[in-house]
C-alpha beads as a LAMMPS data file, in Angstrom:
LAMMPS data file: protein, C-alpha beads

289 atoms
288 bonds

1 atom types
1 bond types

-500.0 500.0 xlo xhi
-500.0 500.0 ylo yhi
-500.0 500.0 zlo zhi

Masses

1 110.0

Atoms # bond

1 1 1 21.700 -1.257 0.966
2 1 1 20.523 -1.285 4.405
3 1 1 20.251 2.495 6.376
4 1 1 21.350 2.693 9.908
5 1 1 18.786 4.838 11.490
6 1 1 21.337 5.989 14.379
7 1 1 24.515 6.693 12.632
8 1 1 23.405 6.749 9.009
9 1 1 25.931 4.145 8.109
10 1 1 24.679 2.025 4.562
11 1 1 25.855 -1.295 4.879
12 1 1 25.385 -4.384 3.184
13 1 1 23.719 -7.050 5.566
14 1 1 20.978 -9.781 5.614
15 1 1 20.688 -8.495 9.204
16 1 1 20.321 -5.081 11.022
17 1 1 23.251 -4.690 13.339
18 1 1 24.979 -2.005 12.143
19 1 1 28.929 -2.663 11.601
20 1 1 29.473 1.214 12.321
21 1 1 27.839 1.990 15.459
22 1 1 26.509 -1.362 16.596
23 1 1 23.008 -0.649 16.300
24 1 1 20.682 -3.356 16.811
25 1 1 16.858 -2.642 16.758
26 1 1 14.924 -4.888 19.436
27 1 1 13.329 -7.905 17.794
28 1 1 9.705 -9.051 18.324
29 1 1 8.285 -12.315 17.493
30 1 1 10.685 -12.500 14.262
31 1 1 10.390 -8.663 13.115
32 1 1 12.823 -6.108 13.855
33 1 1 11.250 -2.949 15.643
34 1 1 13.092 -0.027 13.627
35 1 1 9.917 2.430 14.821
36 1 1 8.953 1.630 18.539
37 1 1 7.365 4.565 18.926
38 1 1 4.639 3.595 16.288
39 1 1 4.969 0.014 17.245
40 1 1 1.457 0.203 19.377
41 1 1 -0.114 2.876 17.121
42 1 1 -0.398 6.585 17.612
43 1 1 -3.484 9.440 18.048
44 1 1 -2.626 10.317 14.101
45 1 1 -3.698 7.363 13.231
46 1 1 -7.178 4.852 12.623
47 1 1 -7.319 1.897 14.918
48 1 1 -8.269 -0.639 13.172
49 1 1 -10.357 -3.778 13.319
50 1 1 -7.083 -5.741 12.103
51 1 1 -9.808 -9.304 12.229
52 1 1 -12.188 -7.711 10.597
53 1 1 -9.728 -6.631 7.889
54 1 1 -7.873 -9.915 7.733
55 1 1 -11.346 -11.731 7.035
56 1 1 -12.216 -9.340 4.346
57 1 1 -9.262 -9.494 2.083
58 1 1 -10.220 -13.148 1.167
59 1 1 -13.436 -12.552 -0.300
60 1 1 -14.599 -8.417 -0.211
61 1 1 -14.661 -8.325 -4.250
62 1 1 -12.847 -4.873 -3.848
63 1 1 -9.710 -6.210 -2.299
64 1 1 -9.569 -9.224 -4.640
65 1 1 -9.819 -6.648 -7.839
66 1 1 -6.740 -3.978 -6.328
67 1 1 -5.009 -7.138 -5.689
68 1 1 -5.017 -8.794 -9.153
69 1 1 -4.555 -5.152 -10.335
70 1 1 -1.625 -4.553 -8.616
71 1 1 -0.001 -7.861 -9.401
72 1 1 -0.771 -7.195 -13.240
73 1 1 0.731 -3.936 -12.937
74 1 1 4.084 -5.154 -11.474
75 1 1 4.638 -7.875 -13.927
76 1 1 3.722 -5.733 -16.626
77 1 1 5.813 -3.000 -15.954
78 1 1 8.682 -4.374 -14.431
79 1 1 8.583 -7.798 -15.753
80 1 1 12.412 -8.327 -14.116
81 1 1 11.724 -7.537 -11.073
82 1 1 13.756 -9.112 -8.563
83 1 1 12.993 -7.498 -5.352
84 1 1 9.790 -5.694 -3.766
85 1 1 9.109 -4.012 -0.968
86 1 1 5.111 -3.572 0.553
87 1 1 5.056 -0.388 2.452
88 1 1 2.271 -0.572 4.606
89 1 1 1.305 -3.771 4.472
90 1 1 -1.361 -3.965 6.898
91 1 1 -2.584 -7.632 7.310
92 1 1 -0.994 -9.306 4.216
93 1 1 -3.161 -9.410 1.743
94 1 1 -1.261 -7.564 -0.772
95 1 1 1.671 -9.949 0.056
96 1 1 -0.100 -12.946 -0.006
97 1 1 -1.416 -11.889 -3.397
98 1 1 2.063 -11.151 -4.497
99 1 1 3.777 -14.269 -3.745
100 1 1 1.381 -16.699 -5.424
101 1 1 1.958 -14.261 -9.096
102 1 1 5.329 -13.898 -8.612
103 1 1 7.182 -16.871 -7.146
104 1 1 10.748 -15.832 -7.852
105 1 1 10.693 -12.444 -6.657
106 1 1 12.396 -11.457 -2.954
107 1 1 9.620 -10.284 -0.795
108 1 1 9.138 -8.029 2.431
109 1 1 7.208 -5.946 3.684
110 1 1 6.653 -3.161 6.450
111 1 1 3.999 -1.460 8.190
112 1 1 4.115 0.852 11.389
113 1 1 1.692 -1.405 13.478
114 1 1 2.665 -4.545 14.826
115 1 1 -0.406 -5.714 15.548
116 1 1 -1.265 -5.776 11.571
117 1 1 2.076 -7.401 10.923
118 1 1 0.870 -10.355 13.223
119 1 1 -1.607 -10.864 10.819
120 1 1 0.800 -10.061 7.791
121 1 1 3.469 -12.884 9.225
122 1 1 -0.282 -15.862 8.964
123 1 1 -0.784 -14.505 5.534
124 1 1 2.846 -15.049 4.139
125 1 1 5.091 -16.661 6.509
126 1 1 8.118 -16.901 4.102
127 1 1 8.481 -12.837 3.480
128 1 1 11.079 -10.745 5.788
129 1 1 8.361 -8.158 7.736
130 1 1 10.087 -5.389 9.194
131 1 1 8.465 -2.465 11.781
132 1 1 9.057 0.617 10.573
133 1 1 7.882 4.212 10.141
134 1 1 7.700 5.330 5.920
135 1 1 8.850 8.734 7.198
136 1 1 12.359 7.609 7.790
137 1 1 12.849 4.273 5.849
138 1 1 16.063 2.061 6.407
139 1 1 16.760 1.541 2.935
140 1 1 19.160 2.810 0.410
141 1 1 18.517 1.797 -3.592
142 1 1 17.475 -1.471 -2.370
143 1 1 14.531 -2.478 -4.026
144 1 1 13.795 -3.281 -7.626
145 1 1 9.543 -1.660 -6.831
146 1 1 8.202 -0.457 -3.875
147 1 1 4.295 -0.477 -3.145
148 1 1 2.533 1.314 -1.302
149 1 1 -1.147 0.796 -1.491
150 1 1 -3.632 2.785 0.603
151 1 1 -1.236 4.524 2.289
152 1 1 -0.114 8.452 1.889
153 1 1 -3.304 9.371 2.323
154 1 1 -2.919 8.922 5.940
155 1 1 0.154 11.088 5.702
156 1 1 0.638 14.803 7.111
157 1 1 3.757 14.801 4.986
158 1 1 3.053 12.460 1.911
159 1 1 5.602 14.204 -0.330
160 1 1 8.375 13.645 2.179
161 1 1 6.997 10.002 1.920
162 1 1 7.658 9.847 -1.457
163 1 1 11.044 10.925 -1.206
164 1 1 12.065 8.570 1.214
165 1 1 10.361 6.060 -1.332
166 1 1 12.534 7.108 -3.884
167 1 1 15.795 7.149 -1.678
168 1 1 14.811 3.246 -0.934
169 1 1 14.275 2.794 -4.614
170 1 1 16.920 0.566 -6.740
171 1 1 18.041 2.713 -9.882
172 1 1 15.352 2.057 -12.695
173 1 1 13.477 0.945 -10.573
174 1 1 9.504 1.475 -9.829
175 1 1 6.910 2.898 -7.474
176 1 1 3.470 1.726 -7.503
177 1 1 0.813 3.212 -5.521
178 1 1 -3.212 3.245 -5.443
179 1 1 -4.910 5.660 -2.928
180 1 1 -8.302 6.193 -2.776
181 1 1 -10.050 9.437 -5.874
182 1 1 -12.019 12.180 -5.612
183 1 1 -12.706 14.914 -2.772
184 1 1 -16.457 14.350 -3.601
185 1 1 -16.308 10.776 -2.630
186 1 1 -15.451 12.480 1.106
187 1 1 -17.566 10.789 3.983
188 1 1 -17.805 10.279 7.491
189 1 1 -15.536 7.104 6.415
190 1 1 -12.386 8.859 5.247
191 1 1 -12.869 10.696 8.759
192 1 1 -13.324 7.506 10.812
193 1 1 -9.723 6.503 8.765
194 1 1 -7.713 9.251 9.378
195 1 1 -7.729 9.970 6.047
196 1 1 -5.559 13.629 5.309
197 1 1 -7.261 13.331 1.524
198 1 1 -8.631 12.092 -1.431
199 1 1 -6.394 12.396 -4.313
200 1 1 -6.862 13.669 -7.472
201 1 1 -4.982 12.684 -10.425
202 1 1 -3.315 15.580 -11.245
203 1 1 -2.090 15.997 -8.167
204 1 1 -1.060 12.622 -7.509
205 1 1 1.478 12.570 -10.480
206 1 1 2.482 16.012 -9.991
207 1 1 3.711 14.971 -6.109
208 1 1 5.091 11.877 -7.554
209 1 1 7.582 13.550 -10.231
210 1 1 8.535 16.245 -7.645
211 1 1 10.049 13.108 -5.862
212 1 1 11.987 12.026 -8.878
213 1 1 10.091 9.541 -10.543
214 1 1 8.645 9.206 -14.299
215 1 1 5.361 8.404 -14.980
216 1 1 4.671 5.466 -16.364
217 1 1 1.061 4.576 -16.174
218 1 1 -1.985 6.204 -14.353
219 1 1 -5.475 4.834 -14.428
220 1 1 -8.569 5.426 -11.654
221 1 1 -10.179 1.708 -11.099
222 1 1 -13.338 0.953 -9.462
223 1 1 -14.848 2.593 -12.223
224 1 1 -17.836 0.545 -13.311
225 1 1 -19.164 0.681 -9.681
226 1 1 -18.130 4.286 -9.156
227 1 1 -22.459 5.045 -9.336
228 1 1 -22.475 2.715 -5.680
229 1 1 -19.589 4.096 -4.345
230 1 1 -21.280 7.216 -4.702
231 1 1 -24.356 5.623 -3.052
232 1 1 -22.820 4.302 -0.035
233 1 1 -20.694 7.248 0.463
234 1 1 -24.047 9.437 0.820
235 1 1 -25.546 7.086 3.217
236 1 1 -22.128 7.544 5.673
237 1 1 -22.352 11.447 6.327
238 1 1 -23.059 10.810 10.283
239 1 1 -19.714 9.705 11.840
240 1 1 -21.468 9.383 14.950
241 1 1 -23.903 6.646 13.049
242 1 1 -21.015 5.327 10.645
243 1 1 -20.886 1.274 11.419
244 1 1 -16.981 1.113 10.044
245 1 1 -16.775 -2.598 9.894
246 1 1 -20.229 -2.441 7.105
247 1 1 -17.564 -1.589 4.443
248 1 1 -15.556 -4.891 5.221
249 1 1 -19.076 -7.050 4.597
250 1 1 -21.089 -7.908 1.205
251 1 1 -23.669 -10.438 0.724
252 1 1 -22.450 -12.877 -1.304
253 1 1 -24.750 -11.819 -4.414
254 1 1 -23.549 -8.525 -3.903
255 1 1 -19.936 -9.626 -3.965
256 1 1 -20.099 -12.047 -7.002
257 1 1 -21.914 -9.353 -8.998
258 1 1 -19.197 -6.696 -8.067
259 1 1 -16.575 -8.847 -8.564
260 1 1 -17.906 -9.857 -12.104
261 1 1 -17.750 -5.512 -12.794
262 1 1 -14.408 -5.272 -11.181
263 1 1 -12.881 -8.435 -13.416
264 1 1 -14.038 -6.522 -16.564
265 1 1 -13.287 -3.239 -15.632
266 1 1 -9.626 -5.186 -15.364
267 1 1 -9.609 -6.812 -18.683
268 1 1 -9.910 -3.276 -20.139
269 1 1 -7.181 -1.722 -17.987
270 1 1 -4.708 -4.493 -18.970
271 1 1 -5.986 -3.921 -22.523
272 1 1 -4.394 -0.099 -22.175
273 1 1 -7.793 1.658 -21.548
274 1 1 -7.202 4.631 -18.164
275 1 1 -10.759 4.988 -16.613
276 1 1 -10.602 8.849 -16.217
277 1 1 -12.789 8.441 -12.769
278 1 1 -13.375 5.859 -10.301
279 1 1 -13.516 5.119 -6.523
280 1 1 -9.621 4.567 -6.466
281 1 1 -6.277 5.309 -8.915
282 1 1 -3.488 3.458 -9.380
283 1 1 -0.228 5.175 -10.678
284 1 1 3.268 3.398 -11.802
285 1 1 6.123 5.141 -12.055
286 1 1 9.817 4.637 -12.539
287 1 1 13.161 5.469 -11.137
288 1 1 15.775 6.911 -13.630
289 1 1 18.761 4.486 -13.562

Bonds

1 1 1 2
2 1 2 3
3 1 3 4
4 1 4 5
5 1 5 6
6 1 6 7
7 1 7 8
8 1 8 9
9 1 9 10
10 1 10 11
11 1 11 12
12 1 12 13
13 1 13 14
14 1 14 15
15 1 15 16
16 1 16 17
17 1 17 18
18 1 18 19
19 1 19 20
20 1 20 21
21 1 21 22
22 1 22 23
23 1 23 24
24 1 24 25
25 1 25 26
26 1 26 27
27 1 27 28
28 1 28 29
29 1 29 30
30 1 30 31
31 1 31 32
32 1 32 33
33 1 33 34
34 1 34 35
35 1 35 36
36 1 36 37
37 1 37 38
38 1 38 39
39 1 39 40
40 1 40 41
41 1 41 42
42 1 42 43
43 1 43 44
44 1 44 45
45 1 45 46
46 1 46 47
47 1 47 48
48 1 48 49
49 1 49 50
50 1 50 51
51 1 51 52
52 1 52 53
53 1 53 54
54 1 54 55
55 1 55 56
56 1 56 57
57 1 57 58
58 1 58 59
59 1 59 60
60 1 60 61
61 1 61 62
62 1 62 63
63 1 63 64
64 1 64 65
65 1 65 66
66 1 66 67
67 1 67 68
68 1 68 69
69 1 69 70
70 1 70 71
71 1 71 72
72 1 72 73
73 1 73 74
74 1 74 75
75 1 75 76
76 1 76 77
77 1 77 78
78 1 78 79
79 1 79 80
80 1 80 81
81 1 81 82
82 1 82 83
83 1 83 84
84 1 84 85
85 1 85 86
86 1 86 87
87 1 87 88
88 1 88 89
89 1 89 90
90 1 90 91
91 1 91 92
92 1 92 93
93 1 93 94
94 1 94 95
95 1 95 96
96 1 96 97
97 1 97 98
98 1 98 99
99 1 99 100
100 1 100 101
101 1 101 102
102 1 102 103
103 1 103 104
104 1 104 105
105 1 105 106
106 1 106 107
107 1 107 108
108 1 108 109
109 1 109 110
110 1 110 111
111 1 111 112
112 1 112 113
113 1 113 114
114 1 114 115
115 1 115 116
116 1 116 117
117 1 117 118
118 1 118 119
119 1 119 120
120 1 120 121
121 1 121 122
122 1 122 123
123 1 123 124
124 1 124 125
125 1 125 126
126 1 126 127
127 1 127 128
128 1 128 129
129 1 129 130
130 1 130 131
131 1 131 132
132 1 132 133
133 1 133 134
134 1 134 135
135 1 135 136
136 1 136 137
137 1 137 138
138 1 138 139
139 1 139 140
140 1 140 141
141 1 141 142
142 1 142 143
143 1 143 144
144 1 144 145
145 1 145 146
146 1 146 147
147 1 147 148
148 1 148 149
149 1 149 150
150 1 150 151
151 1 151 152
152 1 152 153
153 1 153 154
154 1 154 155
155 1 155 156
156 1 156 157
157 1 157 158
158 1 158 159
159 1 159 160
160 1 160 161
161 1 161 162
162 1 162 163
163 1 163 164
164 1 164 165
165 1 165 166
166 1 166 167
167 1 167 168
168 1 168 169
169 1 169 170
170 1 170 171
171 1 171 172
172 1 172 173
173 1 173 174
174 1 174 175
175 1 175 176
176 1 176 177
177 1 177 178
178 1 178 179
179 1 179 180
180 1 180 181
181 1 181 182
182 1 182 183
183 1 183 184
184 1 184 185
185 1 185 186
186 1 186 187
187 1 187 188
188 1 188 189
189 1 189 190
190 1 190 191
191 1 191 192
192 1 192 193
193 1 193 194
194 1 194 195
195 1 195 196
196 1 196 197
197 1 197 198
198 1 198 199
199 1 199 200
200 1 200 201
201 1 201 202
202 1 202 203
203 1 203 204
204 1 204 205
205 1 205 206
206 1 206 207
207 1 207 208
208 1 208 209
209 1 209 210
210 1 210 211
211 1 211 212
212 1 212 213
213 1 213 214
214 1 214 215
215 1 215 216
216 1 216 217
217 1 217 218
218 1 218 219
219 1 219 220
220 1 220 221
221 1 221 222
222 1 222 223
223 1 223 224
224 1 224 225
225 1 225 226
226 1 226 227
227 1 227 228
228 1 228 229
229 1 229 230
230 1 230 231
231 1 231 232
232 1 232 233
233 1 233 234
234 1 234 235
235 1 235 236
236 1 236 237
237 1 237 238
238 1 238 239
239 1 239 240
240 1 240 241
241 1 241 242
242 1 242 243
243 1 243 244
244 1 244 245
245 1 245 246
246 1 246 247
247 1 247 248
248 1 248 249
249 1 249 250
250 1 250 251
251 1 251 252
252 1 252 253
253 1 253 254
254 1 254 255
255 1 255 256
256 1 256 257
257 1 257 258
258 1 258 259
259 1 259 260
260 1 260 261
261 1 261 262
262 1 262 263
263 1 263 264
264 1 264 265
265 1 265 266
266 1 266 267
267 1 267 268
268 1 268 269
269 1 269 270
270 1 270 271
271 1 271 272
272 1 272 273
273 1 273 274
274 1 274 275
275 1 275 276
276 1 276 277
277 1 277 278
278 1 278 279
279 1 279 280
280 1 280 281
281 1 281 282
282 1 282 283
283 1 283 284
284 1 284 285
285 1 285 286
286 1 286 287
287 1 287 288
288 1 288 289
């Protein structure tokens, strides 16, 4: 069910004119504005190199790995999964990813930014992208999983977040989420992001089941290459010297060897091993019905 964000009317619709109050949120180059306010970004927020990030998702070994991840972790755990929902989809890759492993399912996607969902619409022109702001979604029980990858730790509020999430959840239904690990990983790069934290596990879950969820998987990736991670994050303590755009670039070498790490660090996760520690975590949970 679809939310009206003026009257709170839930109505059934392929579109977003509200039958109560009339409603109708301005539409830009094919995707409804629900957040205006956000449309153009906001002082609480990173600006981001949206070309830079587009370029990278292709090829960067550590988007290709969280993408294959993700997609393993939706058709394993919710193998009848009809509908999904990207929350803070950025550019598209996530999408993109998404509709070549699962064909049949009903895609869309969201993200605050327009100028990301620009790049978003190249990416996967046959998903519904909508504008919108996570902090009051427009949904009702209407997706089978909801992603959101990279996101609440951007968030003030990330448990309200997660609510909302839950409110826009379908009844057993899932959540899937990575965020970046580990408040020693900290550097002048999570400050150039707007980054409110790193997570730690425990706190993570305990967040997520105070929004209503069940846990149904947690495992940190980017294990195996945790020992660079560390590496590069000691190199970027001088925000004023941080080059920001360096962490969308690896020599191909570089990338090839990662990758190789990253696709059997993978084979173990889908075998049922949870990396205690790593760069990032990725947590599944469900719904109750």
């Amino acid at each position: 069910m679809r939310l009206c964000l003026n009257c709170s009317m839930r109505f059934d619709s392929t579109g977003w004119t509200c039958p109560a109050c009339g409603f109708a949120p301005a539409v830009v180059d094919g995707v409804p504005i629900l957040a205006p306010t956000l449309a153009d970004g906001n002082c609480e927020d990173a600006i981001y190199a949206y070309d830079e990030v587009f370029a990278a998702e292709s090829q960067h070994f550590w988007f290709i790995n969280r993408n294959e991840l993700i997609a393993w972790a939706i058709a394993r755990y919710f193998p009848a999964v009809r509908s999904l929902f990207d929350m803070g989809c950025g550019t598209g890759g996530v999408v993109k990813a998404l509709r070549g492993a699962l064909p049949s399912v009903r895609l869309a996607a969201g993200d605050a930014h327009v100028s990301g969902l620009a790049f978003a619409r190249l990416q996967a022109p046959d998903v519904s992208f909508v504008q919108l702001d996570i902090r009051q979604l427009p949904y009702d029980a209407e997706f089978d999983v909801i992603g959101v990858f990279d996101v609440l730790e951007h968030l003030d509020d990330d448990e309200h977040a997660l609510r909302e999430l839950h409110r826009a959840t379908a009844p057993g239904g899932g959540l899937v989420v990575t965020v970046p690990q580990h408040r020693f990983l900290w550097s002048a790069l999570d400050d150039h992001s707007r980054h409110r934290r790193r997570y730690g596990r425990r706190e993570l879950i305990a967040k997520i089941v105070r929004a209503g969820y069940t846990i149904e998987r947690a495992t940190s990736f980017m294990a195996l290459t945790l020992p660079a991670q560390v590496a590069s994050r000691l190199r970027q303590q001088d925000r004023a010297t941080l080059d920001a755009s360096a962490e969308m670039r690896s020599s191909p070498l570089l990338n090839r060897i990662f990758g190789g790490v990253c696709a059997l660090e993978r084979i173990a996760i889908t075998a049922g091993l949870s990396f205690p520690i790593g760069g990032s975590l990725l947590v599944v949970a469900r719904k109750a019905r």
